[in-house]
C-alpha positions in Angstrom: -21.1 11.2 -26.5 -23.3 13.8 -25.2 -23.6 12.3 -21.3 -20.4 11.8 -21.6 -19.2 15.2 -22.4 -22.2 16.2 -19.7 -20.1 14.2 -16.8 -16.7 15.5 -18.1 -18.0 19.3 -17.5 -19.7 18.4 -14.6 -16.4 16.3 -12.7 -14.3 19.5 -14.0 -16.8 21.8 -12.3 -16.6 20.1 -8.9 -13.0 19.6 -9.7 -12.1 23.5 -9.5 -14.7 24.5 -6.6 -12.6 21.8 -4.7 -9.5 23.5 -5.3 -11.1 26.9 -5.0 -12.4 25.9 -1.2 -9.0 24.6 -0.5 -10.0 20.7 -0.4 -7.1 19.7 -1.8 -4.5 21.9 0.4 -4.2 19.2 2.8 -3.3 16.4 0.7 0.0 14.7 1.5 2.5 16.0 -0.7 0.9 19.3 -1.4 3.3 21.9 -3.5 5.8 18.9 -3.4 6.9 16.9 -6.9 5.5 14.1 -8.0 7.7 11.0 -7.9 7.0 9.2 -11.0 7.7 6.0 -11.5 10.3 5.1 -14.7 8.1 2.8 -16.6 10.3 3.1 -19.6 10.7 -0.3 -19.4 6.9 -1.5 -19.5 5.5 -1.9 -22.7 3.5 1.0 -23.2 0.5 -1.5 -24.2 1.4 -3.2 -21.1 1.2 0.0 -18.2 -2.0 0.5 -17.4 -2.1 -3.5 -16.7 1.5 -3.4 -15.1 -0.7 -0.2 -12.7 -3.0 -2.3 -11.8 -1.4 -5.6 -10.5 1.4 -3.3 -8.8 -1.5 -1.3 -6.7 -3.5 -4.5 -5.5 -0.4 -6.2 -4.5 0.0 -9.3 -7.0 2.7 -10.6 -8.3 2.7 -13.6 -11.2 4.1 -16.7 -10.0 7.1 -16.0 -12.3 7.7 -12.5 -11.4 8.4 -13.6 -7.6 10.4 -17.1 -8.9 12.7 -14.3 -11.0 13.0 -12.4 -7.3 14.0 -15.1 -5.7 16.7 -16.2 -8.3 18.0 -12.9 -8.0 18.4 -12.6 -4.6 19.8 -15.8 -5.0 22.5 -15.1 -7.1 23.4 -12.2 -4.9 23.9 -14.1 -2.2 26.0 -16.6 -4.4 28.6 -13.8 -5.4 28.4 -12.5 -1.7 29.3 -16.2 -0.7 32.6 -16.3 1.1 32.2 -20.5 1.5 32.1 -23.3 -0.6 29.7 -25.2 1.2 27.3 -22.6 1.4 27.7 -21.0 -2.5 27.2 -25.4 -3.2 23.9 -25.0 -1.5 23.0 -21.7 -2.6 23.7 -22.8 -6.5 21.6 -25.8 -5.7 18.3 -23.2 -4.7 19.1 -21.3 -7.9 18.5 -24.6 -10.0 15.3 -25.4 -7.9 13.7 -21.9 -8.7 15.2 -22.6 -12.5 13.3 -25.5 -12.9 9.9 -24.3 -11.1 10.2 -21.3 -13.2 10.4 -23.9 -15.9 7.5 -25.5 -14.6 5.2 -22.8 -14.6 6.0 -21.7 -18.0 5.1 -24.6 -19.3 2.4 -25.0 -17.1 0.8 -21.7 -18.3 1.7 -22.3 -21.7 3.4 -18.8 -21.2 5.9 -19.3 -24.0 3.0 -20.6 -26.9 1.3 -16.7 -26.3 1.7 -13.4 -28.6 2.6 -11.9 -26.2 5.7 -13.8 -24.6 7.2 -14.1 -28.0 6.8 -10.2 -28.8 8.4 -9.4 -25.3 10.6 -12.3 -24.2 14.0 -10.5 -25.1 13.0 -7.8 -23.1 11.7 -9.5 -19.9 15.1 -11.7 -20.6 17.4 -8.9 -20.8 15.5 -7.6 -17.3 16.2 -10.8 -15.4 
């Protein structure tokens, strides 16, 4: 515990001559507020991974099937024609059953996890 404490002082020493020589005045959004993000909705066990994915850019296979869907079904209530909200319902049922697939695929649903959080990601989507 000692080096750690050791690089703890010494990062909070370089920390505040940094802000003491101004490094840090230049920084976009300087003497602006933050804008969190609501993660109220993330598992809190869940964030830091949640964090990570979100910053490098992936997205599960099911996260962008459930994207889809949703756009989908915006378009379907948007849908002025018949023909076009028969196609559009058709999509919906192709992303339902690839979702499907990949579930199953992953054995998604057999995990801890899934089953502690399913209602939730259900109630999202």
């Amino acid at each position: 515990m000692i080096t750690l404490d050791l690089f703890t002082q010494l990062a909070e020493e370089k920390i505040k001559k940094a802000i003491e020589d101004g490094d840090f005045d230049h920084l976009e959004g300087n003497g602006k507020p933050q804008k969190l993000e609501d993660l109220s909705r993330v598992p809190e066990d869940m964030r830091m991974s949640y964090h990570m994915m979100k910053n490098s850019g992936y997205l599960p296979e099911e996260v962008k099937l459930n994207k889809q869907m949703i756009n989908i079904k915006d378009m379907i209530r948007a849908c002025e024609s018949d023909e076009k909200k028969q196609s559009l319902e058709k999509r919906l049922t192709e992303k339902e059953l690839e979702l499907k697939m990949v579930l199953e695929k992953r054995k998604i649903k057999n995990t801890n996890a899934y089953r502690k959080y399913s209602h939730k990601i259900h109630r999202l989507f």
